[in-house]
N, C-alpha and C positions, 0 to 999 in steps of 0.2 A: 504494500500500500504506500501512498504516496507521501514523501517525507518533504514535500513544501506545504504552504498553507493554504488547508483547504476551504473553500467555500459549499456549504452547504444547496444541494441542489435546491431552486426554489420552486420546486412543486408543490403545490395551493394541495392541503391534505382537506378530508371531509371536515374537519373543524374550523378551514377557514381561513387558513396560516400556512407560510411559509415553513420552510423544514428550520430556517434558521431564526426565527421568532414568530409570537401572537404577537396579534392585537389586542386590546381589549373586548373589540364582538368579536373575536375566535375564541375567546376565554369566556365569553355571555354564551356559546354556543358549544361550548365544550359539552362530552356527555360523559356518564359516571366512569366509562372504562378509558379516558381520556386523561383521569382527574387520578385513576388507582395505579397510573402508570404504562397503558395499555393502549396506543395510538390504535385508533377504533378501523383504518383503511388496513391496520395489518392484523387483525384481532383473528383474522383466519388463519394466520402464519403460525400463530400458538396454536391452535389444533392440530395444523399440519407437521408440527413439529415433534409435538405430544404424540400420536399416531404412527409416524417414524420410528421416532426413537423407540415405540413399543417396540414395533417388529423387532427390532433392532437387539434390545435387550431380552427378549423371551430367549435364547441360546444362552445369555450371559452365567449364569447361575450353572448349569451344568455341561455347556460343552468340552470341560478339560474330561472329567470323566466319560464324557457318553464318545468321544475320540480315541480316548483310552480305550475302552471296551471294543469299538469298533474297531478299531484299527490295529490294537493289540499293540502301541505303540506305548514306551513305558513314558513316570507324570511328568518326568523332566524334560522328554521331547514335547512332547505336548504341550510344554506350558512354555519352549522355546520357541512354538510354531506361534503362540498366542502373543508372544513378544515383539516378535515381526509385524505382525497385524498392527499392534500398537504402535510400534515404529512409521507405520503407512498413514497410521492415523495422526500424528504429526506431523507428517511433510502433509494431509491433506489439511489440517490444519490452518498450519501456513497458507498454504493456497487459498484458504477459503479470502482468508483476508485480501492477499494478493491478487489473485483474479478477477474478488467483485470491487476491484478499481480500477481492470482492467474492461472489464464487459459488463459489469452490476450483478449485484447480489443475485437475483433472479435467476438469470442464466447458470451461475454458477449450480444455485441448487438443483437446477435440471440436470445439471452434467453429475454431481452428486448421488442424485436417484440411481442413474444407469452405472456408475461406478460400484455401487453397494448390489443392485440387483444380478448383475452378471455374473461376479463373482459369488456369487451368494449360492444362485444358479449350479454353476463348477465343481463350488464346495459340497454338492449333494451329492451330487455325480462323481465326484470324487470319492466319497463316501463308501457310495455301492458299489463301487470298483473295489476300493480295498487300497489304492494307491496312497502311499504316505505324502510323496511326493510333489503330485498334484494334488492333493488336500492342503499342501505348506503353500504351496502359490497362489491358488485359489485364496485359501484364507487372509495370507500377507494382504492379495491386493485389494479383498473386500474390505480392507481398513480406511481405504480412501474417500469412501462412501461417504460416512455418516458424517464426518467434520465438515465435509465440502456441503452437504445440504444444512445440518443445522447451523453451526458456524458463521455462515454465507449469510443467513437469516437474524443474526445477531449484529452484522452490522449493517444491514438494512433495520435492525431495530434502530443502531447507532445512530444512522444519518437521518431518520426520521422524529426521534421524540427532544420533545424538549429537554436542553441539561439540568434543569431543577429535578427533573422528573427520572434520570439516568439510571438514579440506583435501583428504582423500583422497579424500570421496564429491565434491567437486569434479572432482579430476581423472579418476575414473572417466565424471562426466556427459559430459567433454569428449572421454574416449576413447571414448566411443560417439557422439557429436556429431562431431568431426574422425573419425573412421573411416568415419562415411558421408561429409559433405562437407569433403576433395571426394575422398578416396582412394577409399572400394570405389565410391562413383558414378564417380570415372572410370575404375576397373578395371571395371566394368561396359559401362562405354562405348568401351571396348577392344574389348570381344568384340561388344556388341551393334550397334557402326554396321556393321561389314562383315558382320556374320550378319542385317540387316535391309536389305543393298542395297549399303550403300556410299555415300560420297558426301554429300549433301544427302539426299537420300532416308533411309538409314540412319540420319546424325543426328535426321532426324524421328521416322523408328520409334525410335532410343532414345529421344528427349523423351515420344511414346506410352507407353513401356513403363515409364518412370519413374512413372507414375502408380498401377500396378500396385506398386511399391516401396511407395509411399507409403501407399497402402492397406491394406498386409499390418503395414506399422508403427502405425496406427492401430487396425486388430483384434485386435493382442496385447493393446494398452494396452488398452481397451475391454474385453476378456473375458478378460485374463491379471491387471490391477492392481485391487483390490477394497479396498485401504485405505479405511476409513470419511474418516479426515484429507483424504482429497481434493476430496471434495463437501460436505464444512463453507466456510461464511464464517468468516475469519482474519481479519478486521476485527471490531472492536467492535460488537456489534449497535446501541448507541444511536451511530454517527458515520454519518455523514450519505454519501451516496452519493459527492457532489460532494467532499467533503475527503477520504473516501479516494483517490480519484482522483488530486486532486492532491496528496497528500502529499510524493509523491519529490521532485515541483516543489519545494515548501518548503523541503527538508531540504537540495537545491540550493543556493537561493536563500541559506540562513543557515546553512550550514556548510562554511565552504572547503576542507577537507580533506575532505569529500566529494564536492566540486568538482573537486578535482585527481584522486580516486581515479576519479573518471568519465570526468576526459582521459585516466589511463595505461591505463584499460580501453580507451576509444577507439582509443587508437595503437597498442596491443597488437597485434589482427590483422591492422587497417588495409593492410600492406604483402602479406598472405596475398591480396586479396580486388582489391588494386592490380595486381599481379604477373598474376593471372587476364586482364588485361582486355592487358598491354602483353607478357607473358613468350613466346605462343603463338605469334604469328606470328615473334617473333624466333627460338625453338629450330625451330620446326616448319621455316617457310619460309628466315629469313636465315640460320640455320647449320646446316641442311639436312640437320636428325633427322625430320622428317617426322611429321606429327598423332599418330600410333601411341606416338611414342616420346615426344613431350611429354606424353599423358597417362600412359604408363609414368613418366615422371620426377614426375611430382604424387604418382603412386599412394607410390614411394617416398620422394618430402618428407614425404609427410603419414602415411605408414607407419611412419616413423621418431619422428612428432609423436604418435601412439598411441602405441608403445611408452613413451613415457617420461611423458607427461601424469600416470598415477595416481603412478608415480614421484617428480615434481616436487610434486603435493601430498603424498606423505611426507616427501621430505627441507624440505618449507617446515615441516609440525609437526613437526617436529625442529630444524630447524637456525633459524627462523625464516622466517616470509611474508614480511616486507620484506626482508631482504638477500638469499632466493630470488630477487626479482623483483626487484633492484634490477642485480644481476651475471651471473645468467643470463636472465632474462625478456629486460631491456632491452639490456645492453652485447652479449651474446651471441646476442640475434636479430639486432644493429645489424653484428655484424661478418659473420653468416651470411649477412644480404642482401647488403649485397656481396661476400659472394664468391659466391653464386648468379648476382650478374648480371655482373659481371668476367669468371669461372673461364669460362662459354662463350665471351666476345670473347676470350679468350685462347687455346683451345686450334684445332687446325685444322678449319675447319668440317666437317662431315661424317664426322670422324673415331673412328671405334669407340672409342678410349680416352681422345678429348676426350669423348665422351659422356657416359664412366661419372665421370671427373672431373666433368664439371659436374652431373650427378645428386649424387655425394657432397657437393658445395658446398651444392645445395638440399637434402640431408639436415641438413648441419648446420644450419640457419638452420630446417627442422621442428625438431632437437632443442631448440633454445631456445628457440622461441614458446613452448613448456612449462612454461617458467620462470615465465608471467607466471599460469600455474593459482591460486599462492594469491591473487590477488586475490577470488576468489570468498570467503576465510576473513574476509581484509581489510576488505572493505568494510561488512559487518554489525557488525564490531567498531570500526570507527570513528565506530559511532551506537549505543552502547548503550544501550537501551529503544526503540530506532528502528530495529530491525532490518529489520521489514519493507519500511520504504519504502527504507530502504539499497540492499536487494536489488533492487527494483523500480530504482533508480538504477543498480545493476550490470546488470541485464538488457538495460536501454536502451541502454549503451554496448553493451556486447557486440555488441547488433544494430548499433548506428549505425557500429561498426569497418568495417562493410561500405559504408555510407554514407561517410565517411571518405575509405578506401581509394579507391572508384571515384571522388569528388569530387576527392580529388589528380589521379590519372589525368586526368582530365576538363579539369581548370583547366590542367594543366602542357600536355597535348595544345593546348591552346587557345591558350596562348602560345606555340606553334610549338616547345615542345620535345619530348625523346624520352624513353626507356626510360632513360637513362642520367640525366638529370634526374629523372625520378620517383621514381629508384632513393634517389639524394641528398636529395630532396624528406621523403622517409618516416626517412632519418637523421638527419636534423634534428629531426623530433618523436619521435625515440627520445632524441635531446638533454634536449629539452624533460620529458619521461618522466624523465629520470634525475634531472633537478631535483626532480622535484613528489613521486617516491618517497620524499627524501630525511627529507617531514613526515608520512608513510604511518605512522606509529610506532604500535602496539597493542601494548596489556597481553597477552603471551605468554610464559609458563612454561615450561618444555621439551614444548614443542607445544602445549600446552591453551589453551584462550581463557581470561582470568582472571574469576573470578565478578562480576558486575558487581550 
């Protein structure tokens, strides 16, 4: 994205206003999802998004094992195939920023659909081969997918709501982004592996029918969002292909405090995306809740991360985005993860009220990944006149948390340690997080970004 100073396109939105201020009658005419943070010309993009990400996330929960059992492949290949995907899902990422400066958000997400569904496609087909091989490539490159459409739709939120309003439509994008993955995708995958078979088989038919999710998320946006703002280039028409591209790179490279705000984005969900790969088989098999109930226990971690995500971006413009994220984001996802993964070694395995106990443990640690929402207000503000590529820097983290996450996994599995090391592994760069917040400092008024 583009590292000169942007002007915000001035398409006349349904309220009346330009992208880069109201009036006073656009503010007489404003309607309640306008006022909760919710620009009402994109209000379909959040269902589109929500509906995606479902598909998206109904495998999330159990594909290392149902890979494992299909493919006979042992956890540490498996969970290095799933690291790659993550890796993909960072460079799309990046792109997603990148591109919709080059062409608009819009397009972008269209090429996003087809990058997630093909692969997706492969990945089945691969399956019922038996092929490991083509399963790793298939899956790597369906990683490109998902950042490129929702992503892409995050800064089409950016360029269209107003900055007082920033932290909210943040936390909104995110309750529609964590509400599909990985809660209603695994509340989905509840009902649909034993109404499709059961078993191996069942899990297949859901990973089939997640695609149908997917789709039905891409024909809203497609025939429900019409915003002109979408399909404009947000770059300068006279900057050159290649430097927009690389801008984010740049503003990396020569501004530190955009550096750190890229690791606290990274560490942010990293442990969300960790836990997926090491949490399953210890609730399901070693303390013997059984598949059904681990993904009940996700539905309710990340049930609990919806409710409060829009929440967390009000009280950040109010009370401030950095001390939001500095005491709830970090100190209170750091104390949530461990008691997520303690509260079950502690209670009696199998037990109906160690259950709900350890459910309410991974609630808490959903309610404070929420904390770290205003980074989305954050990071644009700590490059004023450089917004865009700021964004395109937060997009990339976002996706690469998922990279991250399974990359600990992956390294700590490899030096012969467990769940209980990973656990620690991911407290430690909550550490590190609470350092680097500490120079996160933006010009903020009682909520407002200050005019720059």
């Amino acid at each position: 994205m583009s590292t000169t100073t942007r002007t915000r396109p001035t398409t006349t939105t349904t309220a009346g206003a330009t992208a880069t201020g109201r009036t006073s009658t656009a503010r007489a005419t404003e309607g309640r999802l306008d006022r909760m943070g919710i620009p009402r010309p994109l209000a379909l993009g959040f269902v589109a998004v929500l509906l995606f990400m479902t598909g998206v996330g109904v495998e999330s929960n159990f594909v290392v094992p149902h890979v494992v059992a299909v493919l006979g492949s042992p956890e540490t290949t498996v969970a290095a195939i799933v690291t790659c995907s993550s890796l993909a899902a960072l460079v799309g990422s990046y792109l997603s920023g990148a591109l919709s400066d080059l062409v608009g958000p819009r397009r972008v997400m269209v090429v996003g659909f087809v990058a997630w569904v093909v692969p997706e496609v492969l990945f089945l087909v691969a399956l019922g081969t038996g092929s490991v091989p083509f399963a790793a490539v298939a899956y790597t490159a369906r990683g490109l997918g998902y950042p490129l459409f929702a992503f892409a739709f995050l800064v089409w939120v950016g360029i269209t709501t107003p900055p007082q309003r920033n932290g909210a439509a943040v936390g909104w994008f995110y309750v529609a982004f964590t509400g599909g993955l990985p809660t209603l995708g695994s509340l989905f995958a509840i009902g649909a592996i034993p109404a499709l078979g059961g078993g191996t088989v069942g899990e297949t038919g859901a990973m089939a029918a997640s695609v149908v999710l997917v789709t039905a998320g891409f024909l809203v946006v497609l025939f429900g969002v019409r915003l002109p703002n979408g399909s404009a280039r947000l770059a300068p028409a006279d900057e050159s292909t290649w430097r927009v591209l690389t801008s984010g790179i740049r503003l990396l490279a020569t501004r530190p405090r955009i550096l750190m705000g890229f690791a606290v984005r990274l560490i942010d969900t990293a442990p969300e995306f960790g836990m997926f790969v090491v949490l399953p088989a210890v609730i399901a098999d070693e303390r013997g809740w059984g598949q059904q109930r681990w993904l009940l226990m996700t539905v309710c971690v990340y049930a609990t991360n919806i409710l409060v995500n829009a929440l967390f971006g009000w009280v950040g413009d109010r009370i401030g985005w950095q001390r939001t994220v500095r005491w709830f984001g970090v100190v209170g996802s750091a104390a949530g993860l461990l008691a997520w993964w303690y509260v079950p070694q502690l209670v009696p395995a199998g037990s109906d009220w160690g259950y709900v106990l350890s459910v309410v443990a991974g609630c808490v640690f959903g309610c404070m990944l929420a904390g770290f929402v205003p980074m989305g207000a954050i990071m644009p503000a700590l490059a004023p006149g450089h917004e865009g590529a700021a964004m395109a820097v937060y997009t990339t983290a976002a996706g690469g948390a998922a990279f991250v996450g399974t990359a600990v996994v992956a390294v700590v599995l490899a030096l012969g340690g467990g769940g209980e090391a990973v656990t620690w592994t991911f407290v430690g760069l909550y550490a590190c997080a609470f350092a680097m917040v500490h120079f996160l400092v933006v010009p903020q008024d009682g909520g407002h970004r200050a005019a720059h």
